[in-house]
C-alpha positions as CSV (number, residue, x, y, z in Angstrom):
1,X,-29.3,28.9,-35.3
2,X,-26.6,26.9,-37.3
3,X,-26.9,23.2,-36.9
4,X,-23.1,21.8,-35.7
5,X,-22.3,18.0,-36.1
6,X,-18.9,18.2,-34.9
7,X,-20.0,20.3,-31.7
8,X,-16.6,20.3,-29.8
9,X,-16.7,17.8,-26.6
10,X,-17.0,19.5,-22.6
11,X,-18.2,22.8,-24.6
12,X,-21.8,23.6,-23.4
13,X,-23.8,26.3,-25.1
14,X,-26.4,28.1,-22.7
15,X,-29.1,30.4,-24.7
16,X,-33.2,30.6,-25.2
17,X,-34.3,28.9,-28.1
18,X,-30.9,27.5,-28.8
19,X,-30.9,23.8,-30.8
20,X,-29.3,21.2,-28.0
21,X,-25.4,21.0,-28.6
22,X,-24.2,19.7,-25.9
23,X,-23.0,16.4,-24.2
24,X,-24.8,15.3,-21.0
25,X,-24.7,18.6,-18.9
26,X,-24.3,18.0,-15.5
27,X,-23.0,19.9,-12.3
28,X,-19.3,17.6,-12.6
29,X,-18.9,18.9,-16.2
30,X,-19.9,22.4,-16.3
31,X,-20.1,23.4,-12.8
32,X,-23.0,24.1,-10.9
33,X,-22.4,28.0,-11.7
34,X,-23.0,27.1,-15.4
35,X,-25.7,24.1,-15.0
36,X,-27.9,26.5,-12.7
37,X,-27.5,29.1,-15.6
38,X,-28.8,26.3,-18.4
39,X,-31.8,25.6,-15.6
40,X,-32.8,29.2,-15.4
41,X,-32.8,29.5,-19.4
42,X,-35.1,26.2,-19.1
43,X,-37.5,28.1,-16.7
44,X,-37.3,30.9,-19.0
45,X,-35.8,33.8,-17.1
46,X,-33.6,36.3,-18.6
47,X,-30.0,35.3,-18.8
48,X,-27.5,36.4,-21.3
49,X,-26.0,33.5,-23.9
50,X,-23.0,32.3,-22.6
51,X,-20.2,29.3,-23.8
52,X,-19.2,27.4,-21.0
53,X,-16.0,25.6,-21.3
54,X,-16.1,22.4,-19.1
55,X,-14.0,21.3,-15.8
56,X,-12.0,18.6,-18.2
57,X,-9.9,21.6,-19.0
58,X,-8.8,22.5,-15.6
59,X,-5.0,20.9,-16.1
60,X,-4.9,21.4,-19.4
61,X,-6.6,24.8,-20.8
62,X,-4.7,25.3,-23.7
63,X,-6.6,22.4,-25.0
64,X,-9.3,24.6,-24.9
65,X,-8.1,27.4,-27.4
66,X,-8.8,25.4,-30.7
67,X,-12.6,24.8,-30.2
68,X,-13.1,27.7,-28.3
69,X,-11.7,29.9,-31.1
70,X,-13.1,27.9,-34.2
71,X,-16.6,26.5,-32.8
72,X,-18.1,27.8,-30.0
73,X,-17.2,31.7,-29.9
74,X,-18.3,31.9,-33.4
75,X,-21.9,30.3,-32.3
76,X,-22.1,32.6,-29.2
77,X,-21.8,35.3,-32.6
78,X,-24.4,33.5,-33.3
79,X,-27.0,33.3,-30.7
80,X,-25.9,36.9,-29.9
81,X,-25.8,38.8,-33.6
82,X,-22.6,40.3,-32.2
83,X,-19.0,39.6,-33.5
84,X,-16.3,39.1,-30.8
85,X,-13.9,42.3,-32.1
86,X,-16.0,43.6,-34.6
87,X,-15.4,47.0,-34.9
88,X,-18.8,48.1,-35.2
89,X,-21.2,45.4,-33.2
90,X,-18.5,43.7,-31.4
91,X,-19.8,41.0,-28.4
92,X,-18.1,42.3,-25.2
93,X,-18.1,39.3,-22.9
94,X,-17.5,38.3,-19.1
95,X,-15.4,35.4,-18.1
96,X,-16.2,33.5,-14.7
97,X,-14.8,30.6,-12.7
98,X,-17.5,27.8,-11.7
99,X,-17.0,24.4,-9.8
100,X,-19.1,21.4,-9.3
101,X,-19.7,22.7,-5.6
102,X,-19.9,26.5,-4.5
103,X,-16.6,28.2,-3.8
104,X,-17.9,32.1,-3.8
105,X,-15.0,34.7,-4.5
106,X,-12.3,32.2,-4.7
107,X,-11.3,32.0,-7.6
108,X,-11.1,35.0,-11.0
109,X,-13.4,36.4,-13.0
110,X,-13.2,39.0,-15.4
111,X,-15.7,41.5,-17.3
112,X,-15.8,43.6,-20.1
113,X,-13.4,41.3,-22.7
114,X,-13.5,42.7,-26.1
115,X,-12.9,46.6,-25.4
116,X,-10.1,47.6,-27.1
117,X,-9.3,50.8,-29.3
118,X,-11.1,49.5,-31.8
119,X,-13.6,48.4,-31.0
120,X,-15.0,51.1,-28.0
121,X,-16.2,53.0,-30.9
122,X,-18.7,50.2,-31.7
123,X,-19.6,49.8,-28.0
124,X,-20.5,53.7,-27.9
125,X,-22.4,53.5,-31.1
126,X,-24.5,50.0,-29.6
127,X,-24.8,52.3,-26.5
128,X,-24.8,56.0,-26.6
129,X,-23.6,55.9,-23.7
130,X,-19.9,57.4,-23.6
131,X,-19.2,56.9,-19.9
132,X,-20.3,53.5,-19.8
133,X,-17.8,52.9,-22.6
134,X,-14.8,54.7,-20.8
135,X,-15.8,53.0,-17.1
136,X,-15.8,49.4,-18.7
137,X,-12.6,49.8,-20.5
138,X,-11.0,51.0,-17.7
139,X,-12.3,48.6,-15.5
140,X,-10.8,45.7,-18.1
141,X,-6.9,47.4,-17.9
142,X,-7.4,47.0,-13.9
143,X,-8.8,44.0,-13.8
144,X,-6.7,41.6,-16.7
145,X,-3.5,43.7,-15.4
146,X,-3.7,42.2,-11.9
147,X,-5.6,38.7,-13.0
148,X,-3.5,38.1,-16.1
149,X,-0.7,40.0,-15.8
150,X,0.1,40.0,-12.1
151,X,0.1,44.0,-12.2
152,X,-0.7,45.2,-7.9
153,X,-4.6,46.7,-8.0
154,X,-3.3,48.9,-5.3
155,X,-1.5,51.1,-8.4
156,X,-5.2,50.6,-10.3
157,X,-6.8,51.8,-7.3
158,X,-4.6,54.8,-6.6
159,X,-5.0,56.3,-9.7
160,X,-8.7,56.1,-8.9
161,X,-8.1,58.2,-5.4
162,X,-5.9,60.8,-7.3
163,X,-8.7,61.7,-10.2
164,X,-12.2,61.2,-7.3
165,X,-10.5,63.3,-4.6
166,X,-13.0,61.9,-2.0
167,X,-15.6,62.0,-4.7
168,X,-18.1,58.4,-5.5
169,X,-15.8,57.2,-8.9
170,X,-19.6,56.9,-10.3
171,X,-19.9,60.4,-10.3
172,X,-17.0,60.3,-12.6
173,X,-18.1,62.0,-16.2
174,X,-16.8,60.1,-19.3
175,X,-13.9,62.9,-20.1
176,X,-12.7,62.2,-16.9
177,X,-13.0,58.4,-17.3
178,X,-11.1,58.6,-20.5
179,X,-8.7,60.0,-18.9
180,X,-8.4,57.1,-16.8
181,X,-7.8,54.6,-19.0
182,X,-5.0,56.9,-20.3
183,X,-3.3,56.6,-17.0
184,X,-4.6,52.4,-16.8
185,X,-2.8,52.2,-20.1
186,X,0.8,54.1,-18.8
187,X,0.4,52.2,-15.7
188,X,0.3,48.7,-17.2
189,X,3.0,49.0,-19.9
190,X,5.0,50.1,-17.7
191,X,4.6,47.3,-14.5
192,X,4.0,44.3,-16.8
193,X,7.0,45.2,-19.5
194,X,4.7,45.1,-22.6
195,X,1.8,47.4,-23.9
196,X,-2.5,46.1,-22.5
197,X,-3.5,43.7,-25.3
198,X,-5.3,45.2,-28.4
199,X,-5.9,42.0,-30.1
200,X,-9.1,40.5,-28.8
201,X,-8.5,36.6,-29.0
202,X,-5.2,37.4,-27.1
203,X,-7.7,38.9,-24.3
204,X,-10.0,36.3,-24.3
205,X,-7.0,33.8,-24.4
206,X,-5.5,34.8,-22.0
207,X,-8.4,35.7,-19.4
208,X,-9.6,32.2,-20.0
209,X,-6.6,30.7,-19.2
210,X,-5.9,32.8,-15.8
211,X,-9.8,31.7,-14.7
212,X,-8.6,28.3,-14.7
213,X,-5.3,29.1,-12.9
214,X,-7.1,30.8,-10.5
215,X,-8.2,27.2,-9.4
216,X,-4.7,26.6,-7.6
217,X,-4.5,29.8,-5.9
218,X,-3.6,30.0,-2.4
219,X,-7.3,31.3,-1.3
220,X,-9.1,28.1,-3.2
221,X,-7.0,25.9,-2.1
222,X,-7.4,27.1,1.7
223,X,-11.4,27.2,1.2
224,X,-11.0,23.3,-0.3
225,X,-9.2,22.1,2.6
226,X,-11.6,23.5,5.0
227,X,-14.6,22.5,3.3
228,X,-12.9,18.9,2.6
229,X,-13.2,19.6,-1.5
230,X,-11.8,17.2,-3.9
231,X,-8.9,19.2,-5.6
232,X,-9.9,17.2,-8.7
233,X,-13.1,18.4,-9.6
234,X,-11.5,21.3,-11.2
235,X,-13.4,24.4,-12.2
236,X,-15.5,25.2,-15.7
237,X,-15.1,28.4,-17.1
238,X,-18.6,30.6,-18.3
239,X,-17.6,33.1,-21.4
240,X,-21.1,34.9,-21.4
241,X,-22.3,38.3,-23.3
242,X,-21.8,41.7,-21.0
243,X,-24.7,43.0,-19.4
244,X,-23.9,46.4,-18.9
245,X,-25.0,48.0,-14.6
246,X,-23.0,50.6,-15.5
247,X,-25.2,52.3,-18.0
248,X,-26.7,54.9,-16.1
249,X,-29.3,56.4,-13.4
250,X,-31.8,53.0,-14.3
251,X,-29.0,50.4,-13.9
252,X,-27.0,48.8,-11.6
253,X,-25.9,45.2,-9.9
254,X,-26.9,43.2,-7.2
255,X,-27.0,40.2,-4.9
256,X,-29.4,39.1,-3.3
257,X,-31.1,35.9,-1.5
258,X,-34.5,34.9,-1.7
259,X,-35.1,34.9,2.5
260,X,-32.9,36.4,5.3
261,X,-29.5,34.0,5.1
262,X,-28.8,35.1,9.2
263,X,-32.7,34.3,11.0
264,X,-34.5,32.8,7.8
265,X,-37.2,35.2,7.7
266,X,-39.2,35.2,4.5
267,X,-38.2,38.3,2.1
268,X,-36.2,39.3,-0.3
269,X,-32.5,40.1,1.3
270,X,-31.1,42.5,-1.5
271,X,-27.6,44.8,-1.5
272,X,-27.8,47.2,-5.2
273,X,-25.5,49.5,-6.1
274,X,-26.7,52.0,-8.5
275,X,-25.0,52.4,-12.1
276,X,-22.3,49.7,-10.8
277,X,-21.0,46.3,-12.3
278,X,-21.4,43.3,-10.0
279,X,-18.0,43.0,-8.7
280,X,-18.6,46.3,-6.9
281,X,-20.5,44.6,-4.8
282,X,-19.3,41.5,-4.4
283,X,-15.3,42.6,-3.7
284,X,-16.1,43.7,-0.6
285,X,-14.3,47.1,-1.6
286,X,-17.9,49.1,-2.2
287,X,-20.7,49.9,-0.1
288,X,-24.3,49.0,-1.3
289,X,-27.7,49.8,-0.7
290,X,-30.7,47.4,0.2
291,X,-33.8,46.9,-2.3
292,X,-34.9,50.7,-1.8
293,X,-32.5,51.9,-4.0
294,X,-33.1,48.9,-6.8
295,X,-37.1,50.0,-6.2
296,X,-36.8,53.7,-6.5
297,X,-34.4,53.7,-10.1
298,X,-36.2,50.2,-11.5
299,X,-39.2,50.0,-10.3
300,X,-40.5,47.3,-13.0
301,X,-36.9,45.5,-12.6
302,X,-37.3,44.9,-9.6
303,X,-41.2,43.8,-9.4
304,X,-39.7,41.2,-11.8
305,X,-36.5,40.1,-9.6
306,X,-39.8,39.3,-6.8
307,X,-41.4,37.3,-9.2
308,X,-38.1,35.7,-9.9
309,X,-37.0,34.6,-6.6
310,X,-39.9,33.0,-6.1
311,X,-40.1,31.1,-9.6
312,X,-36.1,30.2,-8.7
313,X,-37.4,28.6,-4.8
314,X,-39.8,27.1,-6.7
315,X,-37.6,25.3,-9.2
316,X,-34.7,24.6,-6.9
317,X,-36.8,23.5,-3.7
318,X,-34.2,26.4,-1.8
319,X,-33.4,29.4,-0.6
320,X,-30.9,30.7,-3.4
321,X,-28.1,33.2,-3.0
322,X,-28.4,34.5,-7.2
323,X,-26.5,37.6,-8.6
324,X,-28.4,39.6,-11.2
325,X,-27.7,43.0,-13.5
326,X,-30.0,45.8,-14.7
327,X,-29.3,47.6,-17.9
328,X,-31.2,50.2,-18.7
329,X,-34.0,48.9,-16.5
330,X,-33.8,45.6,-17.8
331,X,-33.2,42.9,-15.4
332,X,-30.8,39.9,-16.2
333,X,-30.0,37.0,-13.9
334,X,-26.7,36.0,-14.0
335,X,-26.0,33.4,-11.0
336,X,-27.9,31.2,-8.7
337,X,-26.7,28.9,-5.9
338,X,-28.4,27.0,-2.4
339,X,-27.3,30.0,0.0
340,X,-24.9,30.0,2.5
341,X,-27.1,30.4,6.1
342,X,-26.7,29.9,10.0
343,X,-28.2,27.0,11.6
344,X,-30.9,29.2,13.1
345,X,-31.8,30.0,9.3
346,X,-31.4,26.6,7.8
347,X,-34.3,25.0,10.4
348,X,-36.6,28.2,9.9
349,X,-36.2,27.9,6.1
350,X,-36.9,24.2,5.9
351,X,-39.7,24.2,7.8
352,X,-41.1,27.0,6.3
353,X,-40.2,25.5,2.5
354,X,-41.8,22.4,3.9
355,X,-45.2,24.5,5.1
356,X,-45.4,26.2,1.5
357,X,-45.7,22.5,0.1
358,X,-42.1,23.4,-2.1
359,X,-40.4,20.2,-0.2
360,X,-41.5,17.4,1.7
361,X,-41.0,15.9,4.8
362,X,-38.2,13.7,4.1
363,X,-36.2,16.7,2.4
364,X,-36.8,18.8,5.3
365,X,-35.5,16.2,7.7
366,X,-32.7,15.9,5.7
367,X,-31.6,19.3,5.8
368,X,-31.9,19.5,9.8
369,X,-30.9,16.3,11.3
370,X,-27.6,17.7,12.0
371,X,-28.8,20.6,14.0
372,X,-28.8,20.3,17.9
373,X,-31.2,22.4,20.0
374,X,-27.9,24.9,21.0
375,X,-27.8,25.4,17.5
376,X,-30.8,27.3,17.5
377,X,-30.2,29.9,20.0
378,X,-28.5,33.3,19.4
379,X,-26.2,35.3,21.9
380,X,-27.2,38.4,23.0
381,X,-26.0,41.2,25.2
382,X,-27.3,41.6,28.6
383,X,-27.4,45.0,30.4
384,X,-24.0,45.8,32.7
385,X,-24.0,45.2,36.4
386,X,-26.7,47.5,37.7
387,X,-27.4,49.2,34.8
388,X,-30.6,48.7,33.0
389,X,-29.4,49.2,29.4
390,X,-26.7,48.2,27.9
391,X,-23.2,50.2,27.6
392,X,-22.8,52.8,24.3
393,X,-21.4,51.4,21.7
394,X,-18.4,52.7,19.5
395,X,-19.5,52.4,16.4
396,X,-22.5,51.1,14.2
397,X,-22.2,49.1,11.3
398,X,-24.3,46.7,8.6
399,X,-25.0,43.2,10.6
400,X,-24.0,40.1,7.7
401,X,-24.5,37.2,10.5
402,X,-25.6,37.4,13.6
403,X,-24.6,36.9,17.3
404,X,-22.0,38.1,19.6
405,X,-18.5,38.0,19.8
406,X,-15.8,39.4,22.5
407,X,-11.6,39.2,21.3
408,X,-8.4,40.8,20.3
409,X,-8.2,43.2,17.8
410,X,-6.2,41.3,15.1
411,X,-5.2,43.5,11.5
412,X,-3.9,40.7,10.0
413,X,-3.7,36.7,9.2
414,X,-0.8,36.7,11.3
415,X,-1.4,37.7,14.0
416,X,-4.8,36.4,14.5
417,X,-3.6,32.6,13.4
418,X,-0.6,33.6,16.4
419,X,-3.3,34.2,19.2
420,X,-5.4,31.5,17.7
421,X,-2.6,28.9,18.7
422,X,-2.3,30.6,22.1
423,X,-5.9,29.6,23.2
424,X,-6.8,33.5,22.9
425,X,-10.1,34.9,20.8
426,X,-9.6,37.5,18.2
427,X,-11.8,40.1,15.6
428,X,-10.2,40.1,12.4
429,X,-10.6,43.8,11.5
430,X,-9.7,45.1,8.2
431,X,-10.3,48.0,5.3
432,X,-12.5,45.9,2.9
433,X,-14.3,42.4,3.2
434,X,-11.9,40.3,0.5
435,X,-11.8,36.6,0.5
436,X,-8.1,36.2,0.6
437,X,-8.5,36.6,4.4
438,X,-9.8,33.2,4.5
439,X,-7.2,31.8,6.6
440,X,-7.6,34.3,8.9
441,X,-11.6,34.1,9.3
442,X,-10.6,30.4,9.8
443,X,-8.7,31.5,13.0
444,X,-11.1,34.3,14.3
445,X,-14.5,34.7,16.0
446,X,-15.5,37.5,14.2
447,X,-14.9,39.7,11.5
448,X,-15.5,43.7,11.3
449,X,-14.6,45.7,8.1
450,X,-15.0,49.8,7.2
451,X,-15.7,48.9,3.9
452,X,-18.0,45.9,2.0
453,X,-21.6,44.6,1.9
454,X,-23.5,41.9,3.4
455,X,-23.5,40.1,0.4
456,X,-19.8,40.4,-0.3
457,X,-18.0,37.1,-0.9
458,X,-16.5,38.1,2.4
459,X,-19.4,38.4,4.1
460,X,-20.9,34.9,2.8
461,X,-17.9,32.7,3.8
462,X,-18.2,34.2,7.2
463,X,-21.6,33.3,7.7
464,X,-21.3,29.8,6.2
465,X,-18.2,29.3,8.8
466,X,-20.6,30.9,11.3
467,X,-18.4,34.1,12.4
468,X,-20.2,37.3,13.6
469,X,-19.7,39.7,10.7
470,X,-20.1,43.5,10.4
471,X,-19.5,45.6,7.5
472,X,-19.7,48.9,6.2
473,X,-18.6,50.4,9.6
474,X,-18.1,54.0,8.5
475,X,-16.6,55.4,11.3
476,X,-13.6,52.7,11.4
477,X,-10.2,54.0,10.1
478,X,-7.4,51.5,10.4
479,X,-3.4,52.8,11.0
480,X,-1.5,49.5,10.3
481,X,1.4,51.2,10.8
482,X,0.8,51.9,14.1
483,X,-1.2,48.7,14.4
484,X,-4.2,50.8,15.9
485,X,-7.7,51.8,14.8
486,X,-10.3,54.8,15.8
487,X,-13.9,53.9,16.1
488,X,-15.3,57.5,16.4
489,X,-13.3,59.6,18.5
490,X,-12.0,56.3,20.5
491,X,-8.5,54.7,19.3
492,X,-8.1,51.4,19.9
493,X,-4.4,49.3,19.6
494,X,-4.0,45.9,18.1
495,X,-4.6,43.1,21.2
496,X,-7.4,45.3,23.0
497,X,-10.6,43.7,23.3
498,X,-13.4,44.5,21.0
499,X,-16.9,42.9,21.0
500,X,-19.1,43.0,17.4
501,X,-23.0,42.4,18.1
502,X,-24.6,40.9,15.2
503,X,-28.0,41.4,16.0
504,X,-27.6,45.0,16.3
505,X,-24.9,45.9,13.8
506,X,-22.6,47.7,17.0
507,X,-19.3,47.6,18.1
508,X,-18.7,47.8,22.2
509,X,-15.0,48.1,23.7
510,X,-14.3,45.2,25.8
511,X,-16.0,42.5,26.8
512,X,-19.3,42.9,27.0
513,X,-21.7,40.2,28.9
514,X,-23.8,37.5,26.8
515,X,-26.5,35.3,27.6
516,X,-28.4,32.6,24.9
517,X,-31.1,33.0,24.0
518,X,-33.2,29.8,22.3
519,X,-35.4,30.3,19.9
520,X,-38.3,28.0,21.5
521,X,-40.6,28.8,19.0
522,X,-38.7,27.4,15.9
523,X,-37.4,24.5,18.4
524,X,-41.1,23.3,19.0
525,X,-41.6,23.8,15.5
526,X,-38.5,21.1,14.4
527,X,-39.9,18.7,17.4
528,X,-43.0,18.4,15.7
529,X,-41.2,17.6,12.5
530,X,-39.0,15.1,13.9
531,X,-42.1,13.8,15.7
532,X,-43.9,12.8,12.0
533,X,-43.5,9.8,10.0
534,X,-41.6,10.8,7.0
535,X,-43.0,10.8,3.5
536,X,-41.7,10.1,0.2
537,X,-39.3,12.7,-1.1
538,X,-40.4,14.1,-4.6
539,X,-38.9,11.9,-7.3
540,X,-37.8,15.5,-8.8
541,X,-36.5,17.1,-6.2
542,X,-32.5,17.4,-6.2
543,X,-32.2,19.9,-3.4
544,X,-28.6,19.5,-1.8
545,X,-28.0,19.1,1.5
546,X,-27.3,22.3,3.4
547,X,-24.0,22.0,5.7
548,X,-24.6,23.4,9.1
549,X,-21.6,25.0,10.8
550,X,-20.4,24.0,14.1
């Protein structure tokens, strides 16, 4: 690797092997997103090179255009052997948002930058893989026209319908794909008044520059006022080589944490989808799958992700919520944080870190002295009246935090922040898990969606704001016109009364009666704790503190 005195200032390079370029790495400057990439190349697990560009650029990124162009792309060339645009090995590269603290889904990112005319030719000859090439560079059009160029996804997404015809898009074949991007092409030269970009740096530009935008948008800004962020802090941005889910039957993306986010439980907690790219998963828009189906395509993949998760506890002295890709049966880790859990989960997971010897005393103190003994109890249905089981439920659906909740049906932000200010408890139910209804979760108890995993964005705000979330509900069709939905053969109007059990994964109409129950077990457990003098914390450790929700 090239040597580079004049090494640009808040430009960090993250890559195996790479000579030390940059200037005092921390969290503040590169975001924890980018530093926790730089500390699992340090451990040695396998993540792609990447350039981050740090949060000093926020309010100014066309500062960032001159170095990124003339020093720190060309050393990601590098550290790569690809060429950004090259028409026969070009670099194809993803583009992510990353603060100092964790904001999940709130702001952009954007994959497959680079694929152009030009140079898809050189993808497919890298690859071999002629639907790969087609889905990616479709996937770019839908995604920089709505980021960058302000284009509706809806459009995007209807063209999708029209060509699957109730069919899984991944069963599209690449003809049919290339077709696709035909229609992507029409579709954005026509809503955003000027032809999809075939000039690479004028991609890269400009998805750069909409990553830092995406810092004032009306979703981050709501999540930093109700997580009491400094506005300031900004956001880094992390250009980093494509790792390719989509190539195939041995590939595909995931999320995962390394124990149960909901009860704490030791395990892997895994959603895959199968020849995917990670923000099929994440969206909230797609299904997924649990570890089976990473275990029965990647078998060796996904012995390593075990082995990984518990290297990464291990390192970071925490449970960690981490997003990872596998290519062609190749694993690659591509995000870690300190997961978002319930309070039940963040007093089992201490204490249990704190058995295994990976934190001491003091830390686990730490991470529990806000949680009450009420905070360790769950609700739970109770049979009806006479009865000695409980009523049938309407529906059944993936449990992503658990509890009970009764309220209105609410399809909107509107209407649930309305009944909100009236004293009156609401569901929030909607198509897809998406993280622009964070205003709405703000106002609601609980959260039910047809569509979405438990690892959605979606799905981990709710849990960190402690609402009862259910995704995945197949049988849930939504008529906002009509301001109705049918679970099953049942329809249900906006304002009746709905209650989502989260310990179950089932929907009930009405109210349906609750009792707590403590966990006395994990309480006796946290007395003993409490009970011990406490020790000196590990002069390495630099574990955050885990925010309980009320």
């Amino acid at each position: 690797m090239s040597t580079l005195p004049h090494w640009p200032k808040h430009f960090y390079l993250v890559a195996r092997d790479a000579t030390p370029v940059h200037h005092q790495p921390t969290k503040e400057n590169m975001g924890s997103k980018a530093h926790n990439l730089l500390r699992m190349t340090g451990i040695g697990l396998p993540v792609p090179p990447a350039l981050v560009i740090g949060t000093h650029f926020t309010r100014a990124p066309e500062d960032a255009m001159l170095p990124l162009f003339s020093v720190g792309l060309p050393e990601l060339e590098t550290v790569t052997g690809l060429k950004f645009g090259d028409v026969r090995q070009p670099l194809i590269l993803s583009v992510r948002s990353g603060a100092p603290v964790s904001m999940p889904g709130m702001m952009e990112t954007l994959l497959n930058v680079g694929l152009c005319d030009a140079t898809l030719p050189g993808l497919l000859r890298q690859t071999g893989n002629p639907r790969l090439v087609w889905d990616a560079y479709r996937r770019l059009i839908a995604t920089y026209g709505e980021v960058v160029a302000g284009v509706s996804g809806a459009l995007f997404e209807d063209a999708i319908t029209a060509k699957t015809q109730g069919r899984d898009e991944r069963t599209l074949d690449f003809s049919e794909l290339r077709d696709l991007v035909q229609q992507f092409l029409v579709i954005y030269r026509e809503l955003a008044g000027e032809p999809f970009p075939q000039d690479v740096n004028t991609q890269l530009s400009g998805a750069v520059a909409a990553v830092f935008a995406s810092w004032d948008q009306p979703k981050a800004i709501t999540y930093r006022g109700i997580h009491n962020i400094d506005e300031r802090m900004g956001t880094a941005v992390t250009v980093q080589q494509m790792v390719f889910g989509n190539s195939g039957g041995h590939a595909g993306a995931g999320v995962g944490f390394t124990r149960n986010p909901t009860t704490g439980e030791p395990g892997l907690w895994v959603d895959f989808l199968v020849n995917a790219q990670g923000e099929d998963v994440v969206s909230g828009q797609r299904n997924a799958h649990g570890h089976a189906a990473l275990e029965q395509v990647a078998p060796l993949a996904w012995q390593e992700l075990q082995n990984v998760a518990t290297r990464l506890e291990q390192h970071f002295e925490d449970m960690q919520d981490f997003e990872f890709t596998v290519q062609d049966g190749e694993l690659y880790m591509l995000q870690t944080r300190s997961g978002k859990r319930t309070p039940l989960a963040t007093a089992r997971i201490a204490l249990d870190l704190c058995d295994d010897g990976i934190i001491d005393t003091n830390t686990a103190l730490e991470r529990t002295a806000a949680l009450r003994h009420q905070d360790l109890a769950t609700l739970h249905l109770v049979a009806q009246g006479t009865n000695t089981s409980i009523i049938e439920p309407l529906a059944s659906a993936l449990p992503a935090c658990n509890g009970v909740v009764s309220g209105e049906i609410a399809l909107d932000a509107a209407r649930a922040q309305e009944r909100q200010a009236l004293g009156v408890s609401a569901v929030l139910v909607r198509q897809d898990a998406q993280t622009s209804d964070i205003a709405a979760l703000q106002s609601v108890g609980g959260l039910l969606t047809q569509r979405g995993a438990r690892t959605s964005h979606a799905a981990v705000v709710a849990r960190q704001m402690g609402k009862v979330c259910l995704v995945a509900c197949s049988t849930l069709r939504i008529d906002e016109p009509s301001r109705c939905i049918q679970l099953g053969a049942q329809t249900l109007f906006e304002g009746d009364v709905i209650t989502l059990d989260g310990n179950e994964g089932q929907v009930y109409a009405g109210k349906v009666e609750t009792m707590s129950v403590a966990d006395e077990a994990l309480i006796e457990r946290l007395r003993i704790l409490r009970a011990k003098p406490a020790d000196k914390r590990h002069p390495e450790s630099n574990a955050p503190r885990i925010e309980v929700p009320s």
